[in-house]
C-alpha positions in Angstrom: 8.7 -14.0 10.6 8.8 -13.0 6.9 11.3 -15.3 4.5 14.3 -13.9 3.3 14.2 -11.8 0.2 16.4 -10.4 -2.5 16.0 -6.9 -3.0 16.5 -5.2 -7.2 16.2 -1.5 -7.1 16.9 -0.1 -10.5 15.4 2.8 -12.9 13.0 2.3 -15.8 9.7 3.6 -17.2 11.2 6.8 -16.1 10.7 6.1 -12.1 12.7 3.7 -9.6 11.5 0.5 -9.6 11.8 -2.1 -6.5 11.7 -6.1 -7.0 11.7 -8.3 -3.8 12.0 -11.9 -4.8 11.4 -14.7 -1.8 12.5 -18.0 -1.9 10.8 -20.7 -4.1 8.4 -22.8 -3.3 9.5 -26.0 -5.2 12.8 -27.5 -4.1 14.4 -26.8 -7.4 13.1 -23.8 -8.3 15.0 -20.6 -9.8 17.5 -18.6 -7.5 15.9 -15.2 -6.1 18.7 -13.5 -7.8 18.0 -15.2 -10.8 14.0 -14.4 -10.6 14.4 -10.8 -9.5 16.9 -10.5 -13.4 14.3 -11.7 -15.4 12.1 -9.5 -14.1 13.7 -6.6 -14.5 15.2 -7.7 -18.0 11.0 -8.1 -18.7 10.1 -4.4 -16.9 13.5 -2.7 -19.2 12.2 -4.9 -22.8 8.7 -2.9 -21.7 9.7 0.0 -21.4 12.4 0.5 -24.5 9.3 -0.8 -26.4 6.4 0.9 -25.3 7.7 4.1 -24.3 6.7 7.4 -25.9 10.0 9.3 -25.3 11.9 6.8 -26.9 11.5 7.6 -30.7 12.4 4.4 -31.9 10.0 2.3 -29.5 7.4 0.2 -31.3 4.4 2.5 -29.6 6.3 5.7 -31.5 6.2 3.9 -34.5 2.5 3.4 -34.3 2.0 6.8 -33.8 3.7 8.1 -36.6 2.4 5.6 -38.8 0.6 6.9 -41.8 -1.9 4.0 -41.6 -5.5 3.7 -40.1 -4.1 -0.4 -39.4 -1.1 -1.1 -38.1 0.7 -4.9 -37.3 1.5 -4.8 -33.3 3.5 -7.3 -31.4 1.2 -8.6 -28.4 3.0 -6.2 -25.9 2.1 -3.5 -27.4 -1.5 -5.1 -27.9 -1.3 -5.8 -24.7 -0.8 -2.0 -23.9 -3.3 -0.4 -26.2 -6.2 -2.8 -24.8 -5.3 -1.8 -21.2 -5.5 1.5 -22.2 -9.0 1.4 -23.8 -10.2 -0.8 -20.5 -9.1 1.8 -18.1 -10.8 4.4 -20.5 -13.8 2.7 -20.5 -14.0 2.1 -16.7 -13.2 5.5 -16.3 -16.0 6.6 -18.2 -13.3 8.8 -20.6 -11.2 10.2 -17.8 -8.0 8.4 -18.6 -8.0 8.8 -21.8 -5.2 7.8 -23.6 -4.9 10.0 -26.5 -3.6 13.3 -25.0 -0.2 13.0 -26.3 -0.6 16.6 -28.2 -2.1 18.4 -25.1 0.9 16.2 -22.5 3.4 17.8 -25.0 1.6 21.1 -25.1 1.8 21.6 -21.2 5.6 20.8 -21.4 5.7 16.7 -20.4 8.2 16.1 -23.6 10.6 14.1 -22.1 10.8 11.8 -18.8 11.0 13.2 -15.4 13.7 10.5 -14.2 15.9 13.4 -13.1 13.9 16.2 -12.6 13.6 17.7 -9.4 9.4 18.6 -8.7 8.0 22.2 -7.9 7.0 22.0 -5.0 3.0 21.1 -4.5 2.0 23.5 -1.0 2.6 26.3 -4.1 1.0 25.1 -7.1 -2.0 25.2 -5.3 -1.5 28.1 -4.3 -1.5 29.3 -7.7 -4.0 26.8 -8.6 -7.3 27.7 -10.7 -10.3 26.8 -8.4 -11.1 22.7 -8.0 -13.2 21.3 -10.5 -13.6 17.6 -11.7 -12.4 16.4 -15.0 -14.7 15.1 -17.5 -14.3 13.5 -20.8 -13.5 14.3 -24.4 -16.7 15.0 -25.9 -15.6 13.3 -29.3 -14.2 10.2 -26.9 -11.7 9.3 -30.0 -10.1 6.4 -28.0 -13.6 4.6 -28.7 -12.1 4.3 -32.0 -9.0 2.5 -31.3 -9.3 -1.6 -31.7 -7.4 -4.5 -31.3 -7.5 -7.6 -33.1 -5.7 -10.5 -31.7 -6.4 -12.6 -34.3 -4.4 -10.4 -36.7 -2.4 -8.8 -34.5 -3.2 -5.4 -35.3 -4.1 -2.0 -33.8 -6.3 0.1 -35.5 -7.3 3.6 -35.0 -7.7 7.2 -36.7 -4.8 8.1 -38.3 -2.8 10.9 -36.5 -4.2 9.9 -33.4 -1.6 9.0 -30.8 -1.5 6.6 -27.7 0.4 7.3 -24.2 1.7 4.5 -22.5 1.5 6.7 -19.3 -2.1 5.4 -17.4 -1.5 2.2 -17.2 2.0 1.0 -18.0 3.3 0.6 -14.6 0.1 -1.7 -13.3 0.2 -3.5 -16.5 4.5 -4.5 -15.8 3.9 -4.9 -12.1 0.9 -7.6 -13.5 3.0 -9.1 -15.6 6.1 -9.6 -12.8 3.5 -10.9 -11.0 2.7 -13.7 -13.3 6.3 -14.8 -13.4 6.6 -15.2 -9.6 3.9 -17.3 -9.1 6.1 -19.9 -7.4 8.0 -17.4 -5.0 6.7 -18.0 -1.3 6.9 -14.0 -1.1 7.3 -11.3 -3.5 6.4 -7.8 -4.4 6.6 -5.4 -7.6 6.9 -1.7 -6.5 6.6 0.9 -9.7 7.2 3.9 -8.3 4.0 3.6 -6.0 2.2 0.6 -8.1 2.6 -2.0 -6.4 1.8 -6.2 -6.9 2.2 -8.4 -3.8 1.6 -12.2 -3.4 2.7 -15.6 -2.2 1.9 -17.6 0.8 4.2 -15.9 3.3 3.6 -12.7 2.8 -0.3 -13.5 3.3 0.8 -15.0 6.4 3.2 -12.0 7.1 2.1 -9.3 5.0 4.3 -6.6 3.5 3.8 -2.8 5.1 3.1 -0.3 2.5 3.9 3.5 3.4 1.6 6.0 1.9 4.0 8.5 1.4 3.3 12.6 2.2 3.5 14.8 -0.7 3.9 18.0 1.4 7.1 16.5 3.1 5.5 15.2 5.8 6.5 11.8 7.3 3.9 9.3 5.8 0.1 9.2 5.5 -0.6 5.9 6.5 1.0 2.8 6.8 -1.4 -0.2 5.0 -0.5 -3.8 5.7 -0.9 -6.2 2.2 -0.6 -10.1 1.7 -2.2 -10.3 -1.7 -3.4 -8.3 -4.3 -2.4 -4.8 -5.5 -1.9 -1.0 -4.2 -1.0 2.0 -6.4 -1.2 5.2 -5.5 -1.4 8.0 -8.2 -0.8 12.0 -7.4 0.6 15.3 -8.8 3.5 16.1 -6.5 5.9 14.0 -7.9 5.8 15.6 -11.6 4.7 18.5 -11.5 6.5 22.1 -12.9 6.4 25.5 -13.8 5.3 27.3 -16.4 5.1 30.5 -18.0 1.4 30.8 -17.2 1.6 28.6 -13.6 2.3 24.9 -12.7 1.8 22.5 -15.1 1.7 18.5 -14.1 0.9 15.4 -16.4 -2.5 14.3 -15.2 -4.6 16.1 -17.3 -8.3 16.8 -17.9 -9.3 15.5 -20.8 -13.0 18.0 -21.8 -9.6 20.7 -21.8 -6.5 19.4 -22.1 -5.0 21.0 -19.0 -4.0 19.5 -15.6 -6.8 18.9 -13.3 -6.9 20.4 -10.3 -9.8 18.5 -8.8 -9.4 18.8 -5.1 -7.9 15.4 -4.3 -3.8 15.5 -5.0 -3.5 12.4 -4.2 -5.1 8.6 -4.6 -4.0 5.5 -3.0 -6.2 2.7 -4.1 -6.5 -1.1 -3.1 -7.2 -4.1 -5.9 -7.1 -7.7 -7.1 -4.6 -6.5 -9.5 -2.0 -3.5 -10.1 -3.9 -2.5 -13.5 -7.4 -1.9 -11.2 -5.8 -0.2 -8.7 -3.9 2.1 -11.1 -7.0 2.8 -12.6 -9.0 3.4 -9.8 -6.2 5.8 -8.0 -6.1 8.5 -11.1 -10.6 8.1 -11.4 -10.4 9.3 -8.2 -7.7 12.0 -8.1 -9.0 13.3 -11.6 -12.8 12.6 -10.4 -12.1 14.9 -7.1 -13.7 14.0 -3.9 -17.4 12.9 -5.9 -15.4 9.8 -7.0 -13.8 8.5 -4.0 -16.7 6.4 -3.3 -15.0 3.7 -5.5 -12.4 3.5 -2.7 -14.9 1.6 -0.9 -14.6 -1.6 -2.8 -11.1 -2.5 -1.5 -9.8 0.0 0.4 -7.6 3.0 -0.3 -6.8 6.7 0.7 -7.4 10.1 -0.6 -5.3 13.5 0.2 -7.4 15.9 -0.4 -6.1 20.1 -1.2 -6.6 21.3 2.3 -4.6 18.8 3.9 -7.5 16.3 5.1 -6.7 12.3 4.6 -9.7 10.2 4.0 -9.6 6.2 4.5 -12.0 4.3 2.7 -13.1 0.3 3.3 -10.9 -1.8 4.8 -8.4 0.7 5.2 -10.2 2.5 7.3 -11.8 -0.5 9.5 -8.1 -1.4 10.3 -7.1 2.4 11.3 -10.7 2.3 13.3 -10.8 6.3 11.8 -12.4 7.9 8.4 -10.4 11.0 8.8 -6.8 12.5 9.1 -6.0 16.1 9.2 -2.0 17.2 7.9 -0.7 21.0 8.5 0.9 21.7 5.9 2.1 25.2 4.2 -0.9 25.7 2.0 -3.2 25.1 5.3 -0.9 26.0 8.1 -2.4 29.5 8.7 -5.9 28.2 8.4 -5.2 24.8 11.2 
């Protein structure tokens, strides 16, 4: 039987955030209550920092600095090295200098209390499925961070998004700080960090949640490590031209519709996972293949669910088929 937990919903980074905080694992260690705070008080100093919308966050200061060089606190260090990491695993896809085109397609504020169009239409509506690729001049290769003089460098007039990889990075970071809970997980609106020696014994049950309305996808067991599941239904809108959403491709600057609308992926560490889950859902179905390394899931246009790795040994199945409006007449 799982230990008791205490349970911190709250809002931040523009999504809900969830902290569950087990019992310590030293006699006289820190109250739950008192760990689950500090986290948050962490996750809510990240985000008035780092974020984009926020005009007077250190990140928007960088980007309207005049200078090639810039002084950075190490959290925002922190941030831009993430950002070139999951660039360069990517091979370019989540590039994280499409602030201009983001803004362009109409993602100029947070969707914290916007109500989504719904998917089964966009696609309806969407251009044919084809993969994203890269920027061909691949400016983020241009951005640097030196520790050692705690700076950030890159092309004047070039922005950075906190977007790809803020909520694996926070979730990564609560993670470090509850390193002496016996259970505990991190949920960023669907980037999740779990660990401690209870929860490997009883892990928690992650729910795959159905973008089309449906119930669930599939419900994954995890003791350790990181999920994070990446898609377009959750911000998505519409436009004068058709339905816009914020993961875009970055050879055009418009949203990707790449086949896959959705990407659960499985990882040592929230920042992997995150990264893997939008290669895949911004790679279409020719990148799921890195699924196989720890496990994950992918919702493909048509309504087909595919399990990859250990995911899919557990469900003893590769394959999952949802009717849903945009395939209903067709199932």
């Amino acid at each position: 039987m799982a230990l008791p937990e205490y349970d911190l919903p709250f809002n931040a980074m523009g999504c809900g955030i969830r902290v569950l905080v087990g019992p310590s694992t030293r006699p006289s260690g820190t109250p739950a209550e008192a760990e689950a705070g500090a986290v948050r008080a962490s996750i809510e100093r990240f985000d008035q920092s780092l974020s984009r919308f926020n005009s007077g966050s250190e990140l928007s200061r960088l980007n309207t600095d005049p200078n090639e060089t810039v002084p950075a606190s190490p959290l925002l260090r922190s941030l831009v090295s993430a950002a070139i990491w999951a660039a360069e695993q990517s091979d370019g896809l989540l590039d994280p200098t499409l602030v201009g085109e983001l803004e362009e397609v109409g993602y100029l504020e947070t969707f914290r209390n916007a109500t989504p169009a719904p998917l089964a239409e966009a696609l309806l509506c969407a251009p044919p499925a084809r993969p994203a690729a890269a920027r061909r001049d691949s400016i983020w290769r241009e951005i640097y961070v030196d520790h050692n003089a705690g700076t950030v460098t890159r092309p004047v007039g070039v922005r950075i998004d906190s977007g790809g990889v803020g909520k694996g990075l926070v979730a990564d970071a609560a993670a470090a700080m509850l390193t002496d809970r016996e259970r505990f997980c991190v949920n960023a609106a669907g980037d999740m960090r779990i660990g401690g020696p209870d929860a490997s014994i009883d892990p928690y049950r992650v729910t795959i949640e159905d973008p089309f309305g449906g119930d669930h996808l599939v419900v994954i067991k995890v003791g350790h490590g990181a999920v994070a599941t990446s898609g377009i239904g959750s911000r998505i809108w519409k436009t004068d031209y058709g339905y816009a959403h914020h993961l875009l491709d970055p050879s055009t600057g418009q949203p990707a519709w790449t086949g896959i609308v959705q990407a659960t992926a499985m990882a040592p560490t929230a920042l992997e996972a995150e990264t893997r889950a939008k290669q895949v859902l911004l790679g279409g179905p020719k990148a799921t293949s890195i699924l196989e390394l720890d496990g994950g899931v992918a919702l493909l246009d048509d309504g087909t669910v595919e399990l990859y790795g250990p995911v899919a040994t557990a469900m003893e199945r590769r394959h999952l088929r949802l009717v849903h409006p945009s395939n209903a007449d067709a199932a």
